[in-house]
VOBASE-46093 format. One record per residue: x, y, z of N, C-alpha, C in turn; residue in one letter. Coordinates in steps of 0.05 Angstrom, whole numbers, always signed. Layout:
N
<atom <X Y Z> <X Y Z> <X Y Z> A>
...
This chain:
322
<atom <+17 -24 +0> <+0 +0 +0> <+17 +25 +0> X>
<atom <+4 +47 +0> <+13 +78 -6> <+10 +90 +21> X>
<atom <+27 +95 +42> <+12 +109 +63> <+24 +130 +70> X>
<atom <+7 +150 +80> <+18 +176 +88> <+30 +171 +119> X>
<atom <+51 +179 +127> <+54 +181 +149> <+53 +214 +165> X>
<atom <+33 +217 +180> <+53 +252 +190> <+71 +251 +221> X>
<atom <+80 +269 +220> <+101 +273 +239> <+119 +249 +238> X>
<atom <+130 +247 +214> <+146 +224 +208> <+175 +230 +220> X>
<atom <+180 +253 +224> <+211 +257 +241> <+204 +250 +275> X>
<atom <+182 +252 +280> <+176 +243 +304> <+189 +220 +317> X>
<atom <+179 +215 +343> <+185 +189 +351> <+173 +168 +345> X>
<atom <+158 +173 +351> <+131 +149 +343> <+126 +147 +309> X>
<atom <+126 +165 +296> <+123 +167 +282> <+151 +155 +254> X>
<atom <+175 +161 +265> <+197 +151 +242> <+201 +123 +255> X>
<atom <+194 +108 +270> <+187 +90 +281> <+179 +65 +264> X>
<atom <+143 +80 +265> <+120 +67 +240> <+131 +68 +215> X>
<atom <+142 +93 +214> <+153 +92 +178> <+166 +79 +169> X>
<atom <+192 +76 +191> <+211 +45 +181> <+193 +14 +184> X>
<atom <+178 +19 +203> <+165 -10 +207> <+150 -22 +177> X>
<atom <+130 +1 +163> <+117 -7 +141> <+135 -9 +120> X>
<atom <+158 +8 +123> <+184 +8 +96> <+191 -33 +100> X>
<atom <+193 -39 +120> <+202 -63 +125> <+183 -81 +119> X>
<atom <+162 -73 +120> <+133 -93 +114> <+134 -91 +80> X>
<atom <+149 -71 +65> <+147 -78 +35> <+123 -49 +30> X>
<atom <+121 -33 +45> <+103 -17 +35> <+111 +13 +26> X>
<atom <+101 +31 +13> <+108 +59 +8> <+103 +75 +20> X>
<atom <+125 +97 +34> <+112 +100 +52> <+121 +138 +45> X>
<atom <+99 +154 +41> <+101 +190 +45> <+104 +201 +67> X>
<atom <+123 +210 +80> <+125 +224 +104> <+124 +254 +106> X>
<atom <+103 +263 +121> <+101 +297 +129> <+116 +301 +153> X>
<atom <+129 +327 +164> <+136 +334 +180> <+141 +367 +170> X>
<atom <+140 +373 +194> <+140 +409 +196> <+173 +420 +208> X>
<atom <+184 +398 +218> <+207 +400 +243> <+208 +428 +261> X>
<atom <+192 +425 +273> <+188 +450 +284> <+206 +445 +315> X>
<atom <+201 +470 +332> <+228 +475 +343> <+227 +468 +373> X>
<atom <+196 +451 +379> <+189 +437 +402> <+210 +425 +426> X>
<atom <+229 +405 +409> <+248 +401 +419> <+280 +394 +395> X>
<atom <+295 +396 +393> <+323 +406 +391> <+316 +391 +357> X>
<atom <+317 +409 +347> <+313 +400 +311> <+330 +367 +305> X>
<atom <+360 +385 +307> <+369 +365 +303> <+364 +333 +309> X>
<atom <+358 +325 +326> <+345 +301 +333> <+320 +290 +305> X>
<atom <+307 +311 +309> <+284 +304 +279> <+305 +303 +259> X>
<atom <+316 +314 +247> <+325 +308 +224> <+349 +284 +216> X>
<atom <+359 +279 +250> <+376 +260 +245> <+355 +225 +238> X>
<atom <+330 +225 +245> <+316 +208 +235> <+299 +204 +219> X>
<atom <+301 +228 +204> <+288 +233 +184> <+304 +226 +147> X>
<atom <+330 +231 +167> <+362 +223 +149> <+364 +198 +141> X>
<atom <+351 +177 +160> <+350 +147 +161> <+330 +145 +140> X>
<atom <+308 +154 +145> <+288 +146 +138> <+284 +157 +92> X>
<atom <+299 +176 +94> <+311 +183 +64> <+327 +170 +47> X>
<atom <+329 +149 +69> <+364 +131 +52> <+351 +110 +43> X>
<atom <+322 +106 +50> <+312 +74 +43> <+294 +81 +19> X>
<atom <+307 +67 -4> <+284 +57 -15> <+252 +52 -11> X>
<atom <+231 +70 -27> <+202 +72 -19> <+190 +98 -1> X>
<atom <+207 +110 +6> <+209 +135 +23> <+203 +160 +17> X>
<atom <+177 +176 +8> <+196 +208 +3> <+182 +225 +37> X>
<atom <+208 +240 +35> <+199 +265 +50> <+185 +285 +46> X>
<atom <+173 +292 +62> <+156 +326 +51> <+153 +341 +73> X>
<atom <+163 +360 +75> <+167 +383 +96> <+143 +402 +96> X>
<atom <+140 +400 +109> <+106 +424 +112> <+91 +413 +137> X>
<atom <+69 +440 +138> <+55 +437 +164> <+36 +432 +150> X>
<atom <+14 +416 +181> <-19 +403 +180> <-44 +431 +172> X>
<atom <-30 +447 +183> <-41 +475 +179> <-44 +492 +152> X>
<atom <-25 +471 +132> <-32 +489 +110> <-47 +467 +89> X>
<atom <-74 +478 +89> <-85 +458 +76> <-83 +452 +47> X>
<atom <-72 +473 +28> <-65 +473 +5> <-47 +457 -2> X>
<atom <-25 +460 +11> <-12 +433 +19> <-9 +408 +15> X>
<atom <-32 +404 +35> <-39 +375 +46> <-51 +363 +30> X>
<atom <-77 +378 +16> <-88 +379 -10> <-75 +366 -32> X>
<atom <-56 +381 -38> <-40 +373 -67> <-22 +340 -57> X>
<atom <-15 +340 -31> <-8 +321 -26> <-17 +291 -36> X>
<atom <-48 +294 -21> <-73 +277 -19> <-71 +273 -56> X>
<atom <-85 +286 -76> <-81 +294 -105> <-55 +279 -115> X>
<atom <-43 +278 -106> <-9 +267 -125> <-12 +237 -111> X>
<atom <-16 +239 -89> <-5 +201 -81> <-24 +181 -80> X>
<atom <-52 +185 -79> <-77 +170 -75> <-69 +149 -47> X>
<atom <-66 +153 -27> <-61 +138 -9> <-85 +123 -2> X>
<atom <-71 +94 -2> <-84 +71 +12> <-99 +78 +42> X>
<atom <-76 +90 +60> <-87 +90 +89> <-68 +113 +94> X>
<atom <-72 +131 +113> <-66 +149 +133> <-64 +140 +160> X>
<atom <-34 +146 +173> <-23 +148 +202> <-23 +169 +207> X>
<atom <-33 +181 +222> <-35 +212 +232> <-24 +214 +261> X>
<atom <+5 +217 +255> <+17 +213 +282> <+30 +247 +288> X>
<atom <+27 +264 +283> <+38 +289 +283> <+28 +309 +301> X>
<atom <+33 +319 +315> <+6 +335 +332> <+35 +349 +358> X>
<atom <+19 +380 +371> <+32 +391 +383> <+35 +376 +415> X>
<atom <+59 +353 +417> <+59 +339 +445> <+63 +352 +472> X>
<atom <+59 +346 +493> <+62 +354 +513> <+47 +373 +531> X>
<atom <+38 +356 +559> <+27 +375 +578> <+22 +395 +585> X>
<atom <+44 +398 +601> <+64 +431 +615> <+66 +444 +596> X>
<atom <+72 +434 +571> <+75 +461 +542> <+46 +480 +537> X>
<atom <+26 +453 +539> <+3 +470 +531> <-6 +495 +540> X>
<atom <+14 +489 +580> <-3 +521 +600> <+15 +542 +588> X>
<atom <+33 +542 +570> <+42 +569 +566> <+41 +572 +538> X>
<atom <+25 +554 +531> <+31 +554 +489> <+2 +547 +481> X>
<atom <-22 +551 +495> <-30 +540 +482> <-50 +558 +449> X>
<atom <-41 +567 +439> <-50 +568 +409> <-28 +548 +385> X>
<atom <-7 +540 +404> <+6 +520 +380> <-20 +498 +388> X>
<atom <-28 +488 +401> <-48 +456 +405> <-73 +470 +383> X>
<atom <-83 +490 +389> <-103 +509 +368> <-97 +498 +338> X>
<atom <-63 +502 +332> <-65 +504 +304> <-55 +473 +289> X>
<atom <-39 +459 +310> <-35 +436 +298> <-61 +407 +308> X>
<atom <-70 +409 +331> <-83 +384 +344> <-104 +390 +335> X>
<atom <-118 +414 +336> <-147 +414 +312> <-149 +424 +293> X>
<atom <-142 +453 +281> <-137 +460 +250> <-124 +433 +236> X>
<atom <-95 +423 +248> <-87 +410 +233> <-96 +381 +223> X>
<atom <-115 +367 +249> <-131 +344 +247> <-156 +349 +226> X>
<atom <-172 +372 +229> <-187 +379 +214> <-182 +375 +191> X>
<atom <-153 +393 +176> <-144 +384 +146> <-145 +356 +140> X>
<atom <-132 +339 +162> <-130 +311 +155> <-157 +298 +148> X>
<atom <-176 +303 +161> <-196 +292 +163> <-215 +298 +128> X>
<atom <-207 +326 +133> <-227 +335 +97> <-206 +321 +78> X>
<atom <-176 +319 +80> <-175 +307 +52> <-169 +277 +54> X>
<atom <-173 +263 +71> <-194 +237 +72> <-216 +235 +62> X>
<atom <-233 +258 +72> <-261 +257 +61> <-258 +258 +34> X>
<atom <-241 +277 +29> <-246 +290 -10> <-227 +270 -29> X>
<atom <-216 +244 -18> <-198 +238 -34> <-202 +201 -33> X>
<atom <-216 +198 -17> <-229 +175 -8> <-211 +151 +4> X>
<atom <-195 +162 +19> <-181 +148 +43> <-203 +129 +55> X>
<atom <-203 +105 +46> <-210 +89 +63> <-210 +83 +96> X>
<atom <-181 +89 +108> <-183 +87 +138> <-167 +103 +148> X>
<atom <-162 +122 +160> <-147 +136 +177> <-140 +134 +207> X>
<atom <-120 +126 +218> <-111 +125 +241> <-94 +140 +251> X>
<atom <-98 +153 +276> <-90 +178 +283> <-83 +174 +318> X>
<atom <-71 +191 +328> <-53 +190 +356> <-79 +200 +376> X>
<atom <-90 +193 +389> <-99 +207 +411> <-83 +194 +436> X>
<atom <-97 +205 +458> <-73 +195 +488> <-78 +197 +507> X>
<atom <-71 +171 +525> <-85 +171 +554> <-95 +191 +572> X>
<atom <-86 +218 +564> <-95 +240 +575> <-117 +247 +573> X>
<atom <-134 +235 +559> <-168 +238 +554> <-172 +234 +581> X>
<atom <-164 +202 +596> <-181 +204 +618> <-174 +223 +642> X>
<atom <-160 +245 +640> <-166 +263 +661> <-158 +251 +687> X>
<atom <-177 +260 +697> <-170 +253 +732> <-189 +226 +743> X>
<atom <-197 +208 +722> <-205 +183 +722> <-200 +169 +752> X>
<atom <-217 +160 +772> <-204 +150 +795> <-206 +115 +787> X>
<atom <-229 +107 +765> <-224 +78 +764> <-205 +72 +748> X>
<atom <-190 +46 +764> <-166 +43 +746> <-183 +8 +748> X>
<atom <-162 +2 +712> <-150 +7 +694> <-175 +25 +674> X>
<atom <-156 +42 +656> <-170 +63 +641> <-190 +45 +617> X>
<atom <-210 +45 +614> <-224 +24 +596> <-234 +52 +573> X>
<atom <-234 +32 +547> <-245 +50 +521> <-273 +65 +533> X>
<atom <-288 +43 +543> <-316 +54 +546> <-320 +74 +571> X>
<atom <-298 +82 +589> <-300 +104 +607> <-309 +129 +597> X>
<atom <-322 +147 +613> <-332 +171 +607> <-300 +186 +607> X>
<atom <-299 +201 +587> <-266 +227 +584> <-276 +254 +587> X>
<atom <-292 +255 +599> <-311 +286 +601> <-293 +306 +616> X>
<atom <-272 +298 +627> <-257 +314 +648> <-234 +313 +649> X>
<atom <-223 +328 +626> <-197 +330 +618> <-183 +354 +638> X>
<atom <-156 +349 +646> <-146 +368 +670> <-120 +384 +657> X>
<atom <-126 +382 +619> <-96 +398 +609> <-112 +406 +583> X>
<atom <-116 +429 +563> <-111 +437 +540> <-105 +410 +523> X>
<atom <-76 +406 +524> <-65 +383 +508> <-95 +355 +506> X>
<atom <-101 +338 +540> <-117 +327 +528> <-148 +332 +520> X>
<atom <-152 +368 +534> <-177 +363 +516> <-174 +369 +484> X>
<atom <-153 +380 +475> <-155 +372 +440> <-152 +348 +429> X>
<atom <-141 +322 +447> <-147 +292 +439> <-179 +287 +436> X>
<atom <-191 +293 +466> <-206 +285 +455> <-228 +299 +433> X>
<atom <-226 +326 +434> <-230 +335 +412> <-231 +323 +379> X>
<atom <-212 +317 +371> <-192 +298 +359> <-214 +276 +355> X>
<atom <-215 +258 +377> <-235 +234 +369> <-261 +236 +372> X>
<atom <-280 +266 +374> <-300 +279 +370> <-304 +288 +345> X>
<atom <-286 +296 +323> <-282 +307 +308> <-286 +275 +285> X>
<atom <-269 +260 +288> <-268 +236 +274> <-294 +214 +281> X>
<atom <-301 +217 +298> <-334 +203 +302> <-344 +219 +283> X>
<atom <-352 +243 +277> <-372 +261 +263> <-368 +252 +233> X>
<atom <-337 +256 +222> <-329 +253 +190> <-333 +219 +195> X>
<atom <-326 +203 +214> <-342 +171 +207> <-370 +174 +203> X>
<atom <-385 +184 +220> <-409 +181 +222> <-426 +192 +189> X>
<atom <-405 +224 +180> <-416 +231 +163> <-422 +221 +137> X>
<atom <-386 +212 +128> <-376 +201 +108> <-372 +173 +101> X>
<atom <-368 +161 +126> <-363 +129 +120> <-334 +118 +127> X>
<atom <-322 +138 +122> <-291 +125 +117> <-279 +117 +146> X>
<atom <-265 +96 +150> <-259 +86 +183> <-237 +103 +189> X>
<atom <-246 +107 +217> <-227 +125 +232> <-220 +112 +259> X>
<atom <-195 +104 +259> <-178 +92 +285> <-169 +103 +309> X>
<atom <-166 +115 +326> <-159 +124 +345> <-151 +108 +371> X>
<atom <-124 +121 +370> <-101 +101 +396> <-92 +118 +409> X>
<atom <-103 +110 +444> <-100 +122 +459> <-70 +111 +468> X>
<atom <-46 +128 +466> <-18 +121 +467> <-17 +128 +503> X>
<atom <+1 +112 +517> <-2 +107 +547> <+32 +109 +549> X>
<atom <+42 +136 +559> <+73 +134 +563> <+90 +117 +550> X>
<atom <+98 +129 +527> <+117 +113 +496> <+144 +124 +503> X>
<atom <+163 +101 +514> <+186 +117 +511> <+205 +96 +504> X>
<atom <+240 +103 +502> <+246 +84 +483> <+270 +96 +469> X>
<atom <+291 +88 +453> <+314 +98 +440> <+297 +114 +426> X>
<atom <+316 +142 +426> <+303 +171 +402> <+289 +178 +406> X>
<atom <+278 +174 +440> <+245 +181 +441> <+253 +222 +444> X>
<atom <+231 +228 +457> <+233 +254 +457> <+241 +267 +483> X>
<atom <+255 +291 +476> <+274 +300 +510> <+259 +317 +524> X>
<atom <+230 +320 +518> <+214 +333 +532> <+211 +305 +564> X>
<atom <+208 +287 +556> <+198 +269 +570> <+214 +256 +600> X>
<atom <+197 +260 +619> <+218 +247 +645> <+249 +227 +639> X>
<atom <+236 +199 +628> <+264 +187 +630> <+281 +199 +619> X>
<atom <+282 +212 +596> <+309 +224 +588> <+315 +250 +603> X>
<atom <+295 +258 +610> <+307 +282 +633> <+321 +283 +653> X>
<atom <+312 +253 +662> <+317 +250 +687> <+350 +240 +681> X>
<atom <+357 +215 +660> <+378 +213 +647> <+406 +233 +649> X>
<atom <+398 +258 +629> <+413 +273 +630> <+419 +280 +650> X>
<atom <+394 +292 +671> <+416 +305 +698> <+429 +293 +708> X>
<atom <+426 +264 +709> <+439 +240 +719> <+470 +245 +710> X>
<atom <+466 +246 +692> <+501 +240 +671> <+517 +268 +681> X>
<atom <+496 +289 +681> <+515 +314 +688> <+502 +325 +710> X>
<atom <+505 +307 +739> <+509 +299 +757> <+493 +322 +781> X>
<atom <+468 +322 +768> <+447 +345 +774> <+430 +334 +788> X>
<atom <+411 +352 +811> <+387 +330 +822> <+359 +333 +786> X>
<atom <+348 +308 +803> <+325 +311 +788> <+301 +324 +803> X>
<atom <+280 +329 +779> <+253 +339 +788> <+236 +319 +789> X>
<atom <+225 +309 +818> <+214 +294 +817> <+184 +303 +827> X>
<atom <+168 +302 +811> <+140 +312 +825> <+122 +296 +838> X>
<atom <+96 +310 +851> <+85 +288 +872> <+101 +280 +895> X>
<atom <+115 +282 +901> <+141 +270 +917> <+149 +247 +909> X>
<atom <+145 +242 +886> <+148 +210 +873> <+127 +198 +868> X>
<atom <+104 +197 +887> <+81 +182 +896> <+62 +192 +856> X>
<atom <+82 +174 +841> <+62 +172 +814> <+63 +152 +800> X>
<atom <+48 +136 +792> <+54 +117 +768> <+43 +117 +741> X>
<atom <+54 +105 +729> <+55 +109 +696> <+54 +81 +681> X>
<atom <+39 +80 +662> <+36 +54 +644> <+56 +62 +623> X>
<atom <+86 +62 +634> <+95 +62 +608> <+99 +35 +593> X>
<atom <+104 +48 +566> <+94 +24 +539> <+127 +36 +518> X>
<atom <+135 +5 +514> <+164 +13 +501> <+150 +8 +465> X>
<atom <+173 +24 +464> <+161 +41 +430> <+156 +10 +411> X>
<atom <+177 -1 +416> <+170 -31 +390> <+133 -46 +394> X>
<atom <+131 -45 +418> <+102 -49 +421> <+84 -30 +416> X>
<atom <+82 -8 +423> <+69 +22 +411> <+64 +9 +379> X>
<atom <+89 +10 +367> <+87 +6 +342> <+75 -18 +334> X>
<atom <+76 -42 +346> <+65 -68 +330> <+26 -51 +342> X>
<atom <+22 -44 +347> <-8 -36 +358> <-10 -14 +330> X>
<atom <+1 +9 +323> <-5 +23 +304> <-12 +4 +278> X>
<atom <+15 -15 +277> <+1 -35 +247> <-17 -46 +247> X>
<atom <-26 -64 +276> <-55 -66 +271> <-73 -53 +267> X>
<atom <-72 -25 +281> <-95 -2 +283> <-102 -3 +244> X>
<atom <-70 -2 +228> <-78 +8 +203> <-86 -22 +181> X>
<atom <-73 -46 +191> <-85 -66 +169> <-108 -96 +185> X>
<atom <-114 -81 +208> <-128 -104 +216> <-158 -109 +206> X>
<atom <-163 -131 +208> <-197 -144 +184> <-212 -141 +209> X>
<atom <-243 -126 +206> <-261 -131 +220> <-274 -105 +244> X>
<atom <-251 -87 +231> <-254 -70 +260> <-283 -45 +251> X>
<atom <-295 -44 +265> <-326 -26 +266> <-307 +0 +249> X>
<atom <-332 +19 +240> <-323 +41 +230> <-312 +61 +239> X>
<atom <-319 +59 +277> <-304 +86 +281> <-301 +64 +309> X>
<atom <-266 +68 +313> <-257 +49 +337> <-238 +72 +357> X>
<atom <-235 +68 +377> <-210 +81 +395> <-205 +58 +416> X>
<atom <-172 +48 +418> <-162 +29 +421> <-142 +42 +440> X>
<atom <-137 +34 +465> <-116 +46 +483> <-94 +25 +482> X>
<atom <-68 +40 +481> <-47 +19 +470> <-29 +30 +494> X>
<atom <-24 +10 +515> <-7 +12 +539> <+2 -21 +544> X>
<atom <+22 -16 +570> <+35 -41 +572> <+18 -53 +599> X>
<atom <-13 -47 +605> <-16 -61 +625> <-9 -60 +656> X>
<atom <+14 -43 +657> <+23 -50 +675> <+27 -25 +694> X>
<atom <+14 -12 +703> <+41 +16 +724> <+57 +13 +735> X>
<atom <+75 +31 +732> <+97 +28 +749> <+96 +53 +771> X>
<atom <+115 +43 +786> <+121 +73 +805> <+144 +91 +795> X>
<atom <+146 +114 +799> <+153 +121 +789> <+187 +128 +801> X>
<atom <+188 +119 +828> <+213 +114 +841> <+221 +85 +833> X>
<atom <+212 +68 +828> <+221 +46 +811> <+233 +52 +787> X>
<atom <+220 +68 +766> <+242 +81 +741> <+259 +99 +746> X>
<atom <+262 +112 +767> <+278 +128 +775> <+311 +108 +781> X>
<atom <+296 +87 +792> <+308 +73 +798> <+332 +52 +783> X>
<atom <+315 +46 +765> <+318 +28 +746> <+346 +45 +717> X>
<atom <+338 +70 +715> <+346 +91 +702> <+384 +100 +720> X>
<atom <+382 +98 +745> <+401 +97 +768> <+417 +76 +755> X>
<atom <+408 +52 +756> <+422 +23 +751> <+439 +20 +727> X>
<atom <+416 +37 +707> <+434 +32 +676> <+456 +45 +670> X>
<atom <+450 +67 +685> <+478 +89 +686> <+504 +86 +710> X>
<atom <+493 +76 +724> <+511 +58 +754> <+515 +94 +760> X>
<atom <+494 +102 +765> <+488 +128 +778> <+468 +131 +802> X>
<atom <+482 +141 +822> <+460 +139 +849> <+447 +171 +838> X>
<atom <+419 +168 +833> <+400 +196 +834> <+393 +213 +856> X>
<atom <+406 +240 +849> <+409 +265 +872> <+375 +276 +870> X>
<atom <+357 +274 +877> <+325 +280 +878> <+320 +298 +893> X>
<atom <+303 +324 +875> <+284 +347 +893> <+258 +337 +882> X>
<atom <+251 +325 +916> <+218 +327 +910> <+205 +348 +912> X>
<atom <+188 +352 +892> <+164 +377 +881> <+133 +366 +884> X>
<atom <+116 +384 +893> <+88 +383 +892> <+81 +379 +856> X>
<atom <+57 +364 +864> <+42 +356 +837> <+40 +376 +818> X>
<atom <+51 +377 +792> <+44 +395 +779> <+18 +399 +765> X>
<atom <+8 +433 +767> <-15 +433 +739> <-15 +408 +710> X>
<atom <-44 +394 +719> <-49 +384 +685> <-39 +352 +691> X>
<atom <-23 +351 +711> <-8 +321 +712> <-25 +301 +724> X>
<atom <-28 +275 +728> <-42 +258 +742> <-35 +245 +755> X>
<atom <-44 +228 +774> <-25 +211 +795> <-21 +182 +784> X>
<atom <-33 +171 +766> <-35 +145 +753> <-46 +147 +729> X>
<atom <-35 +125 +716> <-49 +120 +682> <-45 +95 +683> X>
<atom <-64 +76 +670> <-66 +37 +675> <-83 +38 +650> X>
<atom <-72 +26 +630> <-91 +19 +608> <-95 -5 +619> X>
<atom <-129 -7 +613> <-133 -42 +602> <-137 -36 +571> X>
<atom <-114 -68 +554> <-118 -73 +536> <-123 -93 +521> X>
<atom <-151 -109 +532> <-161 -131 +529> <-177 -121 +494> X>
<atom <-184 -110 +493> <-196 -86 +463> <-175 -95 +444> X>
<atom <-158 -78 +445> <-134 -80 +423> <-120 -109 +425> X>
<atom <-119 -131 +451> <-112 -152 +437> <-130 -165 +422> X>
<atom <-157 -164 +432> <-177 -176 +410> <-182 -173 +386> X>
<atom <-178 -145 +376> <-184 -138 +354> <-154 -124 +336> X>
<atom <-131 -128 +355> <-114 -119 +335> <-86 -133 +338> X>
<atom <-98 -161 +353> <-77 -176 +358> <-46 -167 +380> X>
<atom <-58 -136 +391> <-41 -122 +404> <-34 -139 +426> X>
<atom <+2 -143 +434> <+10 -167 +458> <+39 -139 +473> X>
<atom <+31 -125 +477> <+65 -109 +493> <+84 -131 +505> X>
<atom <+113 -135 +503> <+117 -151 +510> <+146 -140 +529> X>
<atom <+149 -111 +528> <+168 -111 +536> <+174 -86 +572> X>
<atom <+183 -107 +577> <+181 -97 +614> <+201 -64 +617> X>
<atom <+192 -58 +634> <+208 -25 +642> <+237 -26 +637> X>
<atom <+244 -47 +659> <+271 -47 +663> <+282 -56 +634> X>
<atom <+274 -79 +627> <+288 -80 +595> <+297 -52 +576> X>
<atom <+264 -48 +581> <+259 -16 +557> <+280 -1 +561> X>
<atom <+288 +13 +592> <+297 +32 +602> <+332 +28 +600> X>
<atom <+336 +1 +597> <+362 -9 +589> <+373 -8 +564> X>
<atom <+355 -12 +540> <+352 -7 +514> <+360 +24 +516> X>
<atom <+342 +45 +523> <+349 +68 +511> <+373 +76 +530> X>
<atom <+382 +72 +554> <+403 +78 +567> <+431 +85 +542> X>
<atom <+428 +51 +543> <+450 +38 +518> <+462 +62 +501> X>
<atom <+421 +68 +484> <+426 +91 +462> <+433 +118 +480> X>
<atom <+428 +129 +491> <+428 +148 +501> <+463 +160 +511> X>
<atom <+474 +140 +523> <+501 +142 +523> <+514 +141 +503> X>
<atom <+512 +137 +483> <+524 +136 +455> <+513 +159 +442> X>
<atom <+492 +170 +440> <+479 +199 +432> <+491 +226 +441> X>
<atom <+498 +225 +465> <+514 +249 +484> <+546 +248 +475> X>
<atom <+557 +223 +470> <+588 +220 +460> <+590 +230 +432> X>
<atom <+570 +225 +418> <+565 +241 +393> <+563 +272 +391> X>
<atom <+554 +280 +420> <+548 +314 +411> <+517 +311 +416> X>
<atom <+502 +293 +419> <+475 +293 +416> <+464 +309 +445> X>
<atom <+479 +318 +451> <+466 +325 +484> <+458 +356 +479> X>
C-alpha cells in the first residue's frame, strides 16, 4: 500500500515509517520540524528514513491545507497514520495556540482530505490523557473522558469527536489510539526518563514531582508500534474504533527512577516537588480491546525498555547529541 505518514521525524512516528518500509510498503512522510524540541534530533531520523528505498519526505505543516491537498491529489493513499500533533502537557499552560493550530486546525485538514480523496481508513494519535483525573483504574475505552485536567488532552479528545462526526458523516474508518507513556531509544527530551537521564550523567538532582508518589503505564516504543500496524491493516474493525495501547502494567515512578540509576551505575540526587498543573497521579490501560481486535500483545518490561534506551542514550551524548 501507499501510506501517508505525518510527523514522520517524530518518535513514534519515524518508528512506523521504518516499520511499514520493512513490511514492503510505500511510505510518504510529512513533517514540519518545528522547534518543540532540539531539531536536530528530527532530522537525524528523518536522514534514516531518506536513505531507504520507498520513502519520500515532505516538509510542511498540518495547517496548510493547500498543501496537504496537493499532497492527498499526487499520491492516492491507501491509508493514513496521523501521528503528528503539538505533544506535551506543561507546554500547553504556556503555548496554548500551538495545540489550536496543529491538534485541531491541523486534524481537521487531515480529516477533509480523507473525506475528498477517499481514504478508506485513517488512524490517528490520541492519548491517555483523555481520561483526566479518572479515579477507576484500569483506564477502559468505554470510560466517560468528560474531564480533561490539560488543553493538550482536551484537544485529543477533541480529535476523536471530530473523527466520530467525518465517520459518522462520510463512511470512511477512523482509528484512534490512545498512546499510554511511549518511551524508548530517540524518544523525545521533553519526557521524564530522558530528563531524568541527563541530569543523571551531568550529575544534577532531578525533578521529581508528587514527591514521587506517581505511576505510569509506560509502553516501550517496538510495542506502541506493533499496535499502530494493527490499528492500520487489521480485518473486521467497526467504522469508528478508539483502542488504548499501553503495557498493562504501572509502574512507580521511584522504581524508574530507579531502574534509570542502575543503567547508568548512577546513584539519583532527587528534589521532591508538589504535583504539577495538568499532571495525574496514575495511568493503567486495560488492553483486552486491542488484543482482541488488533492482535495487540506489549511484550516488553520497564527495566528492559529503560536499558535499551540507556544503551542509546550514552552513545547519543558521546556524539554531541546532548
Amino acid at each position: 500500500m501507499k501510506i501517508l505518514v505525518t510527523g514522520a521525524a517524530g518518535f513514534i512516528g519515524s518508528y512506523t515509517a521504518h516499520a511499514l518500509l520493512d513490511a514492503g510498503h510505500e511510505v510518504v512522510g510529512l513533517d514540519n520540524f518545528n522547534d518543540y524540541y532540539p531539531v536536530r534530533l528530527k532530522e537525524s531520523r528523518h536522514e534514516r528514513l531518506e536513505a531507504r528505498p520507498g520513502y519520500e519526505g515532505v516538509r510542511g505543516d498540518l495547517s496548510d491545507y493547500v498543501l496537504l491537498s496537493a499532497l492527498f491529489e499526487k499520491h492516492e493513499f491507501d491509508r493514513v497514520c496521523h501521528l503528528a500533533a503539538q505533544a506535551g502537557v506543561r507546554y500547553s499552560l504556556q503555548n496554548p495556540f500551538a495545540y489550536e493550530e496543529s491538534n485541531l486546525a491541523g486534524h481537521l485538514n487531515v480529516l477533509e482530505c480523507c473525506r475528498h480523496h477517499n481514504v478508506p481508513r485513517l488512524v490517528y494519535a490520541s492519548s491517555s490523557s483523555v481520561y483526566g483525573g479518572n479515579k477507576k483504574v484500569p483506564f477502559s475505552e468505554t470510560d466517560a473522558v468528560d474531564h480533561p485536567v490539560s488543553l493538550y488532552a482536551a484537544t485529543k479528545k477533541a480529535n476523536e469527536l471530530m473523527a466520530h462526526s467525518y465517520t459518522h458523516l462520510y463512511g470512511f474508518h477512523t482509528v484512534g489510539l490512545r498512546f499510554f507513556t511511549v518511551y524508548g531509544p530517540e524518544g523525545r527530551p521533553d519526557m521524564a526518563y530522558w530528563l531524568f537521564s541527563d541530569a543523571m550523567l551531568q550529575g544534577k538532582p532531578i525533578k521529581v514531582f508528587n514527591h514521587g508518589d506517581m505511576k505510569r503505564d509506560f509502553t516501550y516504543i517496538d510495542d506502541i508500534v506493533q499496535g499502530v500496524l494493527g490499528a492500520l491493516f487489521s480485518e473486521g474493525l467497526e467504522p469508528y474504533e478508539i483502542f488504548n495501547l499501553g503495557n498493562n502494567q504501572p509502574e512507580l515512578l521511584m522504581d524508574m527512577i530507579r531502574y534509570l540509576g542502575d543503567a547508568l551505575g548512577i546513584e539519583p540526587q532527587m528534589e521532591m516537588l508538589p504535583m504539577q498543573a495538568g499532571d495525574v497521579p496514575v495511568t493503567y490501560a486495560e488492553i483486552e480491546k486491542a488484543r482482541a481486535k488488533l492482535g495487540y500483545q506489549p511484550c516488553t518490561g520497564l527495566q528492559e525498555g529503560l536499558e535499551r534506551f540507556v544503551t542509546w542514550f550514552v552513545k547519543y551524548r558521546k556524539c554531541g547529541g546532548a
